[in-house]
N, C-alpha and C positions, 0 to 999 in steps of 0.2 A: 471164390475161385481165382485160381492166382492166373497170372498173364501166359506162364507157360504151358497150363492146363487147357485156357484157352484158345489156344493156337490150337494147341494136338487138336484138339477135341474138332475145330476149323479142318485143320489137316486130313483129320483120318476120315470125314466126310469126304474130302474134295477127290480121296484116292482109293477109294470102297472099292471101284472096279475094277482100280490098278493090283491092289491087292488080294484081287480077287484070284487072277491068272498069275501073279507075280509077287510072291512076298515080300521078295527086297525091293518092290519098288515105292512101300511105305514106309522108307524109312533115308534117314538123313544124315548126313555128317556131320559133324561136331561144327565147322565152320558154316554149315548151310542153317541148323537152328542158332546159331549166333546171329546170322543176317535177319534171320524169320522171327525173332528175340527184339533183335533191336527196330525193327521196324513196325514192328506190334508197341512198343513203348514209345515210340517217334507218335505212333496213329493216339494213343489215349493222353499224351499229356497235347498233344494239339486241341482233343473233343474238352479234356481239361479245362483249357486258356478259352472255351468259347464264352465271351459274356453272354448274360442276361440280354442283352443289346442283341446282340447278332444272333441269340436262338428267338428272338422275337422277328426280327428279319428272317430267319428261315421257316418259322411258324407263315408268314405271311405270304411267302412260293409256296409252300405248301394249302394253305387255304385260300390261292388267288381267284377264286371262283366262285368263292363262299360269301354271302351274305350273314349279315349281323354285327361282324367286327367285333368275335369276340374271342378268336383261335387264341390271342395270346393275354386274356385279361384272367385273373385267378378266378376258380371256380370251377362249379361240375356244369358243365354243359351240353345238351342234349343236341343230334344231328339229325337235320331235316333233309332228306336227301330223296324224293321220291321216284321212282322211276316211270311214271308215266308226266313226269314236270319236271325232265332231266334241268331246266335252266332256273329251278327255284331252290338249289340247295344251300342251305344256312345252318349255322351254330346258333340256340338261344337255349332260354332257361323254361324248363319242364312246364311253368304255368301256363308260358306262351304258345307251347304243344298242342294240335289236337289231331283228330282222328278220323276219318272220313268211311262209314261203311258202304259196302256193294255189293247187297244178299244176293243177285242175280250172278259176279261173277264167284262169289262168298271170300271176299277180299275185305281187309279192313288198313287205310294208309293212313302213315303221318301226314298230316299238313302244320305250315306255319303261315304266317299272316304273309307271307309273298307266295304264297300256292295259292287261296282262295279269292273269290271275288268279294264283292266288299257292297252293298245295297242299303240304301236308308229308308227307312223307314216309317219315321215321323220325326219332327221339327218339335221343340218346346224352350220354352223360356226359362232360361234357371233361375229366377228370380222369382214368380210365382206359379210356375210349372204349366204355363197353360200351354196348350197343343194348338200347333198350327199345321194346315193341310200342306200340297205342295206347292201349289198355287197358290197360297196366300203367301206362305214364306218367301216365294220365288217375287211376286208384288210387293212386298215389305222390304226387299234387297237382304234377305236372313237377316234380317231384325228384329227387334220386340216391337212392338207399337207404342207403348208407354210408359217404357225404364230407359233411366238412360245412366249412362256411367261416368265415373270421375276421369276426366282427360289425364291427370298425372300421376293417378294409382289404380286406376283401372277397375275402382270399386263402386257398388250399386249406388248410384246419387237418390239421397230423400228428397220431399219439399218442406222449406221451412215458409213461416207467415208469421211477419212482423208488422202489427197493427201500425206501430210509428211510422212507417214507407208511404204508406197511403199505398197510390194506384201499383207501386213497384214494391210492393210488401212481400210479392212469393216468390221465392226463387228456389233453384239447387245447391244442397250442400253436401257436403260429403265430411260422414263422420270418422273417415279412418284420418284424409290429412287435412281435414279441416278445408279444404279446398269450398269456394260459391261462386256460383255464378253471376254474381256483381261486379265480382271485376272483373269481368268482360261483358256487362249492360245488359246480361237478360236477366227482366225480371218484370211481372207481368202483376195485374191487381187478385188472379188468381189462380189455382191449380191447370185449368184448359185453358186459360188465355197463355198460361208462361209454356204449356206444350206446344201452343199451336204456333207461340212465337218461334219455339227452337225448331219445329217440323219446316217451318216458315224459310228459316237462316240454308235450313239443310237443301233445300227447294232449290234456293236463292243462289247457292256455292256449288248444287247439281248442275245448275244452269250456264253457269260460266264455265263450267268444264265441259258442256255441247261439244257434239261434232262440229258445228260453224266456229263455235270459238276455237278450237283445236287446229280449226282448220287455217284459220287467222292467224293465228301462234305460228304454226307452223310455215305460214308464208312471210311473217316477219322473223323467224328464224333465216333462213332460205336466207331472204334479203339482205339482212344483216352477215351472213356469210357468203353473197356473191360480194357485197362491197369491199368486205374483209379479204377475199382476194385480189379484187382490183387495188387495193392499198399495197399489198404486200409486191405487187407486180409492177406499181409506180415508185415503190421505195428502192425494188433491187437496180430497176434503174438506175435508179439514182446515186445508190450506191456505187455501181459499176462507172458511172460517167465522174465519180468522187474520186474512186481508188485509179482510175487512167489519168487525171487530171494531177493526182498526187503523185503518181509516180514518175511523170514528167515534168513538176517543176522539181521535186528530190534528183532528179538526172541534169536538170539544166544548173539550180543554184547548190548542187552538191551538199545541202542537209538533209538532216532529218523531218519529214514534214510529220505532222499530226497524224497517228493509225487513224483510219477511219472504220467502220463497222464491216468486216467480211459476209462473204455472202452466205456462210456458214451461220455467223451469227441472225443474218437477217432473214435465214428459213429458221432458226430456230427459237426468233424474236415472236414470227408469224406464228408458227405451230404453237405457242404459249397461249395468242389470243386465240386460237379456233378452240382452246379448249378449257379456255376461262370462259369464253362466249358459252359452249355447249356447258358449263358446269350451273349454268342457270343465272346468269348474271345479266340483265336488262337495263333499258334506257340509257340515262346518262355513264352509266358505267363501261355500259358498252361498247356505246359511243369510243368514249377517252382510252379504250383498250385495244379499238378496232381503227382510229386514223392515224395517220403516217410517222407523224412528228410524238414522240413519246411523250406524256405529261403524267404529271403525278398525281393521284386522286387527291382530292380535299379530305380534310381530316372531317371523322366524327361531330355530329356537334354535340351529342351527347357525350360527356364524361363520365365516363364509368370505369371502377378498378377491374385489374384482373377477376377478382375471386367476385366479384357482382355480376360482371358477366359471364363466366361458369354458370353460377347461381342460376341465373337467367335464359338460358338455354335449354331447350327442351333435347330431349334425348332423343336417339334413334327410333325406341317402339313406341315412343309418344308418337312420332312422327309418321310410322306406319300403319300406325291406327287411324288419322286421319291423313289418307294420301290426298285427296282433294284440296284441300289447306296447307297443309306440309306447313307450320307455323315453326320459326324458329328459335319464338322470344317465348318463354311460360307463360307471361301474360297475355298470349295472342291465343291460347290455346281453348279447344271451345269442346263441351260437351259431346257424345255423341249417344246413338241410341246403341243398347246392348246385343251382343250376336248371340242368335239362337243358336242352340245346342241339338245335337242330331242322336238317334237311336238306329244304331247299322243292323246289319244281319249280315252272317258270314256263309260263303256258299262254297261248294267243290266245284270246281270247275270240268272236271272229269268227271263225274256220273251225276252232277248237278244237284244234290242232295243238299240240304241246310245243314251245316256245322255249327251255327251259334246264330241262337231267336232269340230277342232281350222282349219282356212283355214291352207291350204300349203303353202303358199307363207309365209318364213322370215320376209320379212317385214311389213305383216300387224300382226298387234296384234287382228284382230277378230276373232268369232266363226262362223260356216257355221251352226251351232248347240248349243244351249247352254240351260238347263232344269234345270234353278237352281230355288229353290223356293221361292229366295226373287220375284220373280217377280207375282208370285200369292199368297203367305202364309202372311196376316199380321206382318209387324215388328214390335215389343213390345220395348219401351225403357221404363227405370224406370224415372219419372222425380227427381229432387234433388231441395231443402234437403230432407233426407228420414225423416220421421217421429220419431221422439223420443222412442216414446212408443213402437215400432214394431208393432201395431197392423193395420196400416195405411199401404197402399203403393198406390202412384197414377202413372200408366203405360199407356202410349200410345200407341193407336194402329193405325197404318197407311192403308191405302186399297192400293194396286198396282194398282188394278184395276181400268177401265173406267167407274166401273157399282157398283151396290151396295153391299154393302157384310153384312152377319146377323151372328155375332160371337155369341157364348154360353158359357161361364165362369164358369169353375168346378172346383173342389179343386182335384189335381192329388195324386194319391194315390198307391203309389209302392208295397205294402204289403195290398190290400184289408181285416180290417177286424181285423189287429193288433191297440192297441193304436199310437196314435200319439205323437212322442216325442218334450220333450219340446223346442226346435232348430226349430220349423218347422213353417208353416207359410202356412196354407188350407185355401185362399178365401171363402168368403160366394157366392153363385152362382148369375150370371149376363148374360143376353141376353138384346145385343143393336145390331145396327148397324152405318155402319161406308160407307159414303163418299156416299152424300145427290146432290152432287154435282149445287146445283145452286148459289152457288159464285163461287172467281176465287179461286184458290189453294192456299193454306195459310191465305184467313182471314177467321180471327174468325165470325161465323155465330150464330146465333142463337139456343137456345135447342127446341129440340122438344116438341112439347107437351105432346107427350108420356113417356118423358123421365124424369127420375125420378131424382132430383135436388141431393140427398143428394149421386149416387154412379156416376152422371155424371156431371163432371166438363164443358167441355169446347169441342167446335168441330169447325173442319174447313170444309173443302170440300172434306177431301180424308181423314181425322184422327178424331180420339175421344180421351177424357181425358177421364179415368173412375179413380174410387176410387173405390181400394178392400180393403174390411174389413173381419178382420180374425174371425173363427171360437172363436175359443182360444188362446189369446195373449201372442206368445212368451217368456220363463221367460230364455232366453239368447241373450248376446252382439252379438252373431255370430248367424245371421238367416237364414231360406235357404226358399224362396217361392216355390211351385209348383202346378202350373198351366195346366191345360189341357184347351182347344180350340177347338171350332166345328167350322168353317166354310164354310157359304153356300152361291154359286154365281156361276156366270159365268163363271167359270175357264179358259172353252175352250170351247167356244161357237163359238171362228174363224174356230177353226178347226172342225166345226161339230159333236161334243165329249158333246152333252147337260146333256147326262146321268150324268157326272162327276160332279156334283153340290156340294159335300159334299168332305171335307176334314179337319179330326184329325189331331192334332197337341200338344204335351206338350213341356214345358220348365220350367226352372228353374231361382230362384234370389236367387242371392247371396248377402250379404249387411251386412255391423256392424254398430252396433248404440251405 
């Protein structure tokens, strides 16, 4: 549709009821469609010039309220928007979907993982799967009892036993980086002696980190920054009594005397150590950081190159795995015991109902419960290549179900009522249905007679190809479709739930051409 066509088409909406009483008053001058012309081609080569950049910036006013962070990343994405959890609305992807019923008010809603409550379960060990209550995990600090992992790769430590050690023959190794615990001195004559020594160390390093000792710390912090004030308060003096004293003999013997330190510099000499002091730096460092007269640290006595020292430093999640220690050399770093792993259940928080039970038992990976909504909501894939022009997209749609389902295709619409900007992508409306079932699953079957050739492509037994054509065709590289979805069927017809036939649904496509 060319640019003039759509104007009229603008036009003779905007003056239906002018020309309704008045004929001539739908109609224009030869100089009025030149303004109405040129101003129509000023509006699309601007929506033209938008980058990819700036429809992602307007993707993200548009979804500022929205959880997931996914309004502007590619892909079909599904909307969680429920109305009795107006503050949990999110963009995510269909697995992460599920479904919450309420045969009492005969309702059935989306939820995502920021709508439901979150409850555990049971505690176990991934390393040999045992279960722990909640009280015992809660007394073990959620730890295993008797694995313990490699400090620098975070993998399950063996014990090895080397007859030549004698009394220190048994130690940890770890077989992914060869990592043991001999260099760093545990090693015990056997299996429970080398555990009780590391339980022992953990004891020992719990103990220093006490409330009294914290408390200690933190009165010699205190300390150390009331003194760090009184320095800074006896240097500005001093300062001041320097910079008077200089300014008057430069006025008596007419030179230049020596700048001395401004007071500018000597709050912001001071403010460097209050915050080398708070970066964890103790004793003598302190000390020489925190009195008056400036000195320079003494150097290392250890010699070591650049790339040795790298080498030699443990990293940040080595360092947050043991916050007690906080070691900063790899050879300081120590073992620790493994964190148990947890098995949740997901609840509604509006009719309190379970949406996802995982059994108890470790070793199975099943649900005693599971309400997610790929297994009754149509999954939409975009097929590829996507169409050039943007005004094209062909999307399938699959049935979970056994039985038939009658989908209704509407252009989703965030802001009922405002224009629609040029990035966007409103299907023209579509009602088929989907999964006919009398072939087998996956071949291609025949169209119906009903069905209309030019927006359905192609069907099998459980899916349809449809062709959605846009209202008004995108005049950007970076497009966003949205979609809303009626579906009507059998959702829960096993469980005696007939009532529930109908479920809404939108999502979004994201795509550049």
């Amino acid at each position: 549709m060319c640019i003039r066509d759509r104007y009229q088409r603008r036009v003779r909406g905007e003056h239906t009821s002018l020309m309704a009483t008045d004929p001539e008053a739908g109609r224009f001058a030869p100089d009025q469609w030149g303004e109405a012309l040129s101003s129509e081609v000023k509006h699309s080569s601007t929506a033209a010039h938008m980058s990819p950049d700036q429809v992602r910036e307007a993707l993200t006013r548009d979804f500022e309220q929205w959880q997931g962070g996914l309004h502007s990343s590619p892909g079909v994405w599904y909307a969680c928007q429920p109305a009795d959890i107006p503050s949990s609305v999110s963009l995510l992807s269909v697995y992460d979907l599920y479904f919450s019923k309420d045969p009492s008010k005969g309702t059935a809603d989306l939820r995502s993982a920021w709508c439901m409550q979150e409850q555990i379960d049971t505690h176990f060990c991934p390393n040999d799967l045992t279960n722990f209550p909640g009280h015992e995990a809660m007394k073990n600090k959620n730890r295993s009892t008797k694995h313990f992992e490699c400090p620098v790769c975070f993998s399950h430590l063996s014990t090895l036993t080397d007859p030549a050690e004698g009394e220190s023959g048994t130690y940890f190794s770890c077989a992914w980086c060869h990592w043991n615990s001999q260099s760093v001195g545990l090693a015990a004559a056997d299996m429970d002696s080398l555990f009780r020594l590391a339980r022992n160390q953990e004891k020992e390093l719990l103990g220093c980190h006490s409330e009294v000792a914290l408390e200690e710390e933190m009165a010699h912090l205190i300390g150390q920054l009331n003194k760090s004030w009184a320095s800074a308060a006896d240097q500005k003096q001093l300062l001041q009594r320097q910079a008077r004293g200089a300014a008057y003999m430069s006025s008596s013997l007419h030179g230049e005397a020596p700048g001395p330190k401004s007071l500018d510099e000597a709050e912001t000499d001071w403010e460097m150590r209050q915050r080398r002091l708070l970066g964890g730096l103790e004793g003598e460092d302190a000390q020489s950081l925190l009195s008056p007269s400036p000195t320079k640290l003494s150097a290392p006595t250890r010699q070591t190159s650049p790339a040795d020292a790298v080498a030699d430093t443990s990293t940040l999640d080595q360092r947050l795995r043991q916050p007690q220690r906080q070691a900063r050399q790899m050879r300081r770093l120590m073992p620790r015991r493994m964190d148990l792993m947890t098995k949740r259940s997901k609840r509604c928080p509006v009719s309190h109902s379970l949406v996802v039970k995982p059994e108890l038992n470790p070793s199975k990976a099943s649900f005693a419960k599971k309400c997610d909504a790929l297994s009754i909501l149509p999954r939409a894939t975009v097929l590829q290549p996507i169409d050039k022009s943007g005004s094209q997209l062909f999307v399938r749609f699959s049935n979970p179900l056994s039985s038939q389902m009658t989908i209704h295709i509407q252009p989703w619409e965030l802001a009922p009522g405002d224009p629609a900007p040029p990035y966007l992508f409103l299907p023209e409306p579509l009602t088929t249905t989907i999964g006919e079932g009398f072939l087998e699953p996956g071949v291609v079957q025949p169209l119906l007679p009903t069905d209309d050739k030019e927006c359905i492509i192609s069907r099998t037994s459980d899916s349809v190809i449809v062709k959605l054509t846009c209202c008004t065709p995108p005049q950007t590289s970076f497009i966003q479709a949205r979609i809303a979805v009626t579906a009507e069927g059998e959702f829960f017809a096993d469980e005696g739930l007939e009532q529930l036939n109908k479920m809404e649904f939108q999502f979004i496509v994201n795509f550049e051409i």
